[in-house]
C-alpha positions as CSV (number, residue, x, y, z in Angstrom):
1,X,-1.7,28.0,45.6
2,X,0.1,30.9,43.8
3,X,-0.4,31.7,40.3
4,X,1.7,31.3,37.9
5,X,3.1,33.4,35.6
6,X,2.2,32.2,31.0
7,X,5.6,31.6,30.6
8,X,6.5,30.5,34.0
9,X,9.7,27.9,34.3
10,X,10.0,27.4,38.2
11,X,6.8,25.1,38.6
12,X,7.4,21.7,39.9
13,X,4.0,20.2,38.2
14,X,5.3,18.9,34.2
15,X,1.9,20.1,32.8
16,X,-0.1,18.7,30.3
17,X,0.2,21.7,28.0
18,X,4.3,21.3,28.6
19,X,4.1,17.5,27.3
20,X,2.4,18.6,24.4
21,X,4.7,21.3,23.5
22,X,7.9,18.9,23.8
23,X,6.2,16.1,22.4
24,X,6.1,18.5,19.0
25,X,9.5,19.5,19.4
26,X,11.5,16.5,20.0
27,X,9.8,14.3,16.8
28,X,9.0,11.1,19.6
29,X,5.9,9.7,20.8
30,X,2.6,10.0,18.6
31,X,1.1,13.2,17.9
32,X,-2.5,13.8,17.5
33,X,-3.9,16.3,15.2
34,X,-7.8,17.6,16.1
35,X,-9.3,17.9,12.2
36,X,-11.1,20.7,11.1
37,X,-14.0,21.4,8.8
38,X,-11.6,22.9,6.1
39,X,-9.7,19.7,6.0
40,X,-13.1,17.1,5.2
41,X,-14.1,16.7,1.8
42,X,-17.7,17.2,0.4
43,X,-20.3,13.8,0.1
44,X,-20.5,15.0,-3.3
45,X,-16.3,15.3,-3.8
46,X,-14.2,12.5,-5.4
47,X,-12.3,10.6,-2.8
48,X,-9.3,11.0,-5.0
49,X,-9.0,14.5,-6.6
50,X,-10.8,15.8,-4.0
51,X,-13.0,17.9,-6.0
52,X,-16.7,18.0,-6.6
53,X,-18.1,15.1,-9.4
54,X,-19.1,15.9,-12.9
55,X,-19.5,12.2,-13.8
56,X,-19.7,10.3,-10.5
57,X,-19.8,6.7,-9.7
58,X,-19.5,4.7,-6.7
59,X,-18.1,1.9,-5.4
60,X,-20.3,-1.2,-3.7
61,X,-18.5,0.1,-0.4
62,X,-19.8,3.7,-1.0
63,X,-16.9,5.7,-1.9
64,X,-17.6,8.4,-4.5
65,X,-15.4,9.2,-7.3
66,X,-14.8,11.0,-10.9
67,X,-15.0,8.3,-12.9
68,X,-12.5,9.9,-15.3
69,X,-9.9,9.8,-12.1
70,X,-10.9,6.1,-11.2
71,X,-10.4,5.0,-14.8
72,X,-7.2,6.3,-14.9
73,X,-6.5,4.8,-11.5
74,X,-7.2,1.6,-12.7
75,X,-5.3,1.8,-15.7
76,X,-2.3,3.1,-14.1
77,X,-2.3,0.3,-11.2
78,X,-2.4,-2.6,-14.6
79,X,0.4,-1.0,-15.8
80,X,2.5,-0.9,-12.8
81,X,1.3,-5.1,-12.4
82,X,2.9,-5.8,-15.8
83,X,5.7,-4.3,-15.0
84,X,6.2,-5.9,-11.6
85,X,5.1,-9.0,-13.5
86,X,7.9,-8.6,-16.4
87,X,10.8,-7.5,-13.2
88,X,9.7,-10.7,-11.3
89,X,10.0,-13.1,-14.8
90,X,12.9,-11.8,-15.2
91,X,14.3,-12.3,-11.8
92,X,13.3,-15.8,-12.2
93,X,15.5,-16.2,-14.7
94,X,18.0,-15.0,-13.8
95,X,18.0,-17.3,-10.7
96,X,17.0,-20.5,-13.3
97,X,20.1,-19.8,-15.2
98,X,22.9,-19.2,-12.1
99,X,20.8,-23.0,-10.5
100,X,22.1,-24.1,-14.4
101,X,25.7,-22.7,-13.6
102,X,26.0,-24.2,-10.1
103,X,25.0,-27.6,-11.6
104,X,27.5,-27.5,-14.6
105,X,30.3,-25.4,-11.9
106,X,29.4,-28.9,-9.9
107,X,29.8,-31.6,-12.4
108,X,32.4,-30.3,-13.6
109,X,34.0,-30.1,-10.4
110,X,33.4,-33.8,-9.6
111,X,34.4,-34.7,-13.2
112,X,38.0,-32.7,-11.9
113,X,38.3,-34.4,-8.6
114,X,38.0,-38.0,-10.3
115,X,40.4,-37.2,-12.9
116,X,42.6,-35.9,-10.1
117,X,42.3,-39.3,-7.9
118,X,43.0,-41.2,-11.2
119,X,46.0,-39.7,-11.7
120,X,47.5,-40.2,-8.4
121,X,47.2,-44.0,-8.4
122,X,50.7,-45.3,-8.7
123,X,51.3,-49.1,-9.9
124,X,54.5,-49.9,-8.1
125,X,54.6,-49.9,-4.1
126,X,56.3,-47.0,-2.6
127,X,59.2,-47.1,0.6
128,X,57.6,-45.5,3.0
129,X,60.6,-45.0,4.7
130,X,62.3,-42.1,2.1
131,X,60.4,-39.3,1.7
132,X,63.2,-38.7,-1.6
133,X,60.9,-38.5,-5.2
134,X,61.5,-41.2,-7.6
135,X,62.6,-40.7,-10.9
136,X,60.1,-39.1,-13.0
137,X,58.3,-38.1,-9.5
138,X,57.8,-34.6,-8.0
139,X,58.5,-34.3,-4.5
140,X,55.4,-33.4,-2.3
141,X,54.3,-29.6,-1.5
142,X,55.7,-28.5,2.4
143,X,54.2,-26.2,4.6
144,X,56.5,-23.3,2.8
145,X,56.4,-24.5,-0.5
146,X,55.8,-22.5,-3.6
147,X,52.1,-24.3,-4.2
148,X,50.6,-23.7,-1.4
149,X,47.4,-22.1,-1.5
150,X,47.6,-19.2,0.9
151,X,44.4,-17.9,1.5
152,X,44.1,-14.1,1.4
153,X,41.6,-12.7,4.2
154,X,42.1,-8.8,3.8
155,X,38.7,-6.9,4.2
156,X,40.7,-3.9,1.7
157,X,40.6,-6.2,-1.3
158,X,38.0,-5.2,-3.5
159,X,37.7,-8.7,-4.4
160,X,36.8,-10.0,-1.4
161,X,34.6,-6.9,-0.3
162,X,31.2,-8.0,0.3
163,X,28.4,-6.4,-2.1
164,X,25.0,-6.0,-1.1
165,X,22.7,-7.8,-3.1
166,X,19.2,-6.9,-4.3
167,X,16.4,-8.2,-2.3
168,X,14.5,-10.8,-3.8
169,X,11.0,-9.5,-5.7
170,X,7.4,-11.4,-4.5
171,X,5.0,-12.7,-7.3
172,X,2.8,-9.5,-7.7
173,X,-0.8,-9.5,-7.6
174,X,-3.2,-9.4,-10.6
175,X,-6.1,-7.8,-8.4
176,X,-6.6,-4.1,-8.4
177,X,-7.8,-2.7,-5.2
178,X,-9.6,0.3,-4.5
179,X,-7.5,2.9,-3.1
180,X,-9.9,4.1,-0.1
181,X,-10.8,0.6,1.2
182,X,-8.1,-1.7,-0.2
183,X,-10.8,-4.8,-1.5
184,X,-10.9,-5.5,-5.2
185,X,-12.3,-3.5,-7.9
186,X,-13.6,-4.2,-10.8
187,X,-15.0,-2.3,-14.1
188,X,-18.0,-3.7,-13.8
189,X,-18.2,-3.1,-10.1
190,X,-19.0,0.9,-10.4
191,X,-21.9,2.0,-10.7
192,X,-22.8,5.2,-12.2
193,X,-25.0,8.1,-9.7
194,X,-27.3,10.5,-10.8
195,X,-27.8,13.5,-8.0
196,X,-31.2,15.5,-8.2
197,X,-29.7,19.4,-8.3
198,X,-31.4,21.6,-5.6
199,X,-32.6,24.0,-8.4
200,X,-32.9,22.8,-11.9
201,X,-32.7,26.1,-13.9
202,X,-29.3,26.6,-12.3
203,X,-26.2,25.3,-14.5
204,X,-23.6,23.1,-12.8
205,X,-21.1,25.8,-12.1
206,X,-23.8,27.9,-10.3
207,X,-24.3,25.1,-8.2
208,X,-20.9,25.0,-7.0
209,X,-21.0,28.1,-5.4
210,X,-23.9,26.7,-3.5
211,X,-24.0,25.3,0.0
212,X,-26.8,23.1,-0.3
213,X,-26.2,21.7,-3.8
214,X,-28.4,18.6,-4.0
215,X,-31.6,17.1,-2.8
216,X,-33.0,13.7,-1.9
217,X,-34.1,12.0,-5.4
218,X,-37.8,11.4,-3.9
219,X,-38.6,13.6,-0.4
220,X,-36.5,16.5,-1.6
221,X,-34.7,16.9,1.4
222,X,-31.2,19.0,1.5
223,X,-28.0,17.1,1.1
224,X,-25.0,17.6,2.7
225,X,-22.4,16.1,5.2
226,X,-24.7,15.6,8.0
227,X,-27.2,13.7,6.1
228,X,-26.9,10.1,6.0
229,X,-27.1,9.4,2.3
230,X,-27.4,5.8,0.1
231,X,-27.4,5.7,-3.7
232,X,-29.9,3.2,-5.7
233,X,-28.2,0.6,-8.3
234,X,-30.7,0.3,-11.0
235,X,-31.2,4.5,-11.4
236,X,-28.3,5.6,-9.4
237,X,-30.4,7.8,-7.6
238,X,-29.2,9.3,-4.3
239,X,-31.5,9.4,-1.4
240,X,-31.3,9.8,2.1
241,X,-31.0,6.7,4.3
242,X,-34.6,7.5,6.4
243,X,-36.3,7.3,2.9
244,X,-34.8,3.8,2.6
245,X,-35.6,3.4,6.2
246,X,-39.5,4.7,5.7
247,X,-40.4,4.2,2.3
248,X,-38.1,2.3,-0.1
249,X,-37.6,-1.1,2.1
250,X,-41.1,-1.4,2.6
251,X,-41.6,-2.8,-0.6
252,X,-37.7,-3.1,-2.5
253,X,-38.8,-1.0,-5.3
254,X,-36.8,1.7,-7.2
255,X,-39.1,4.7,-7.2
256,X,-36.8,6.4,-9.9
257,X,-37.2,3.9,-12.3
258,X,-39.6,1.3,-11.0
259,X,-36.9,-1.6,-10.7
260,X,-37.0,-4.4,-7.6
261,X,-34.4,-3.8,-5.4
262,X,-32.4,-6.1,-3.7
263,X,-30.0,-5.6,-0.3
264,X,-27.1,-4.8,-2.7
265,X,-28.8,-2.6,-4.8
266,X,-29.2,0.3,-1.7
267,X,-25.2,1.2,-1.5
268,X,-24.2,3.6,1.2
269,X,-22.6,6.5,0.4
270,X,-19.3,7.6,2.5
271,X,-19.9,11.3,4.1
272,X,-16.4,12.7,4.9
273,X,-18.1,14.0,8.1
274,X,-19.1,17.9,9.3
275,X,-16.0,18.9,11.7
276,X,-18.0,17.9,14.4
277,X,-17.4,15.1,17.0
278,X,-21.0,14.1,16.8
279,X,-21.6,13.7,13.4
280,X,-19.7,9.5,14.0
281,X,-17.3,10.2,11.7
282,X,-13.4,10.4,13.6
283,X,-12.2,13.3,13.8
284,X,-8.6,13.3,14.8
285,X,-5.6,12.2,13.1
286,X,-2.6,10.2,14.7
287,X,0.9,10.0,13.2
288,X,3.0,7.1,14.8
289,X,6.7,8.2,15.8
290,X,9.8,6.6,17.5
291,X,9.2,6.1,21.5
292,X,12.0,6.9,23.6
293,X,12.5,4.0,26.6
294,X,14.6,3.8,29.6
């Protein structure tokens, strides 16, 4: 076989590298993205500014965050409730009091329709061969008489143009929900973590600078991505998950603060992975677009 030229146009194989490229270009079919390292937060980051923690506390599912940033979450998400809650009490209102109209439009249009059969009870028989009104009597409406109630079916009448209504609200929830793994979240659910810096005589902002920032509570092993991680309720110590393996489950005590321990009480933490396949963590992103089909 031949070899083709980079930007060769003649070959009658559609290459792999050729789908890709229109794939990108035409906006159809779903597009993966390969993630790098620059694009995976820190274990030590906050999963919603993104930045390292001052005051960190975690979730019961393991996700880190500023507590100053989940706090304000929170807040904001009650606020945005009530007023869902005051739009949807209002709509239901508003649909209580036009059910009130339709009943009263109703009764009153039954009330009319009696009053109407009432008044066309006669008390003396009629001939019916004369179609010629009576004395006192109004002859009866023809097709092209002046009463008759032509009904007007132009679209162009802006009277008869249809308007699009809004779409009925749903009874909001009361719950808040945490924003990384969507299950409920409480206050009192957070609890409050406590890393053991990598050198004590250096300030927080020198640690920042650091790679290796912070170190296992009780073996004093390196943290970082690649290092499975859990944090202790009682002290909120963080330490790696083969010290709770080895040393910590062996007899469910908190060898921060001497506290018993309990399967909830180990939480782990959420690693946002090392850019590498291997580490378990996925590593490519997909963003669903329209399909073309024949």
């Amino acid at each position: 076989m031949t070899r083709h030229g980079k930007n060769c146009t003649a070959g009658a194989v559609y290459t792999y590298h050729e789908k890709k490229k229109d794939t990108a270009a035409s906006g159809y079919g779903t597009q993966n993205v390969r993630l790098s390292r620059d694009a995976i937060k820190d274990f030590d980051c906050c999963c919603l500014s993104l930045q390292p923690c001052h005051d960190p506390v975690v979730t019961p599912d393991g996700f880190l965050y500023e507590r100053a940033a989940i706090l304000e979450y929170i807040v904001h998400q009650k606020r945005e409730m009530a007023r869902r809650a005051k739009a949807y009490e209002k709509q239901r209102e508003a649909r209580r009091a036009e059910r009130r109209e339709l009943s009263l439009a109703a009764a009153q249009d039954q009330l009319q329709r009696f009053l109407e059969k009432e008044a066309a009870i006669v008390s003396r028989p009629l001939n019916p061969f004369t179609t010629r009104a009576g004395p006192g009597e109004e002859a009866p409406a023809g097709p092209g008489s002046e009463g008759e109630d032509k009904g007007v079916t132009s679209f162009w009448i802006p009277a008869l143009t249809p308007e699009a209504r809004a779409a009925p609200l749903e009874k909001p929830s009361r719950v808040v929900r945490c924003p990384m793994s969507g299950k409920p979240l409480r206050l009192s659910d957070l609890t409050a973590v406590r890393f053991t810096p990598a050198d004590g005589t250096t300030d927080r902002l020198g640690l920042l600078g650091r790679r290796e920032r912070y170190v296992c509570a009780v073996t004093r092993d390196g943290l970082s991505n690649s290092t499975p991680c859990a944090v202790l309720r009682p002290s909120g110590a963080v330490v790696t998950a083969q010290c709770v393996e080895r040393l910590i489950r062996a007899d469910m005590v908190d060898p921060v603060c001497g506290a018993p321990l309990t399967d909830k009480d180990i939480i782990p933490l959420q690693r946002g992975g090392t850019g590498f396949a291997g580490s378990g963590v996925p590593m490519e992103a997909q963003k669903a677009l329209p399909v073309m089909q024949a």
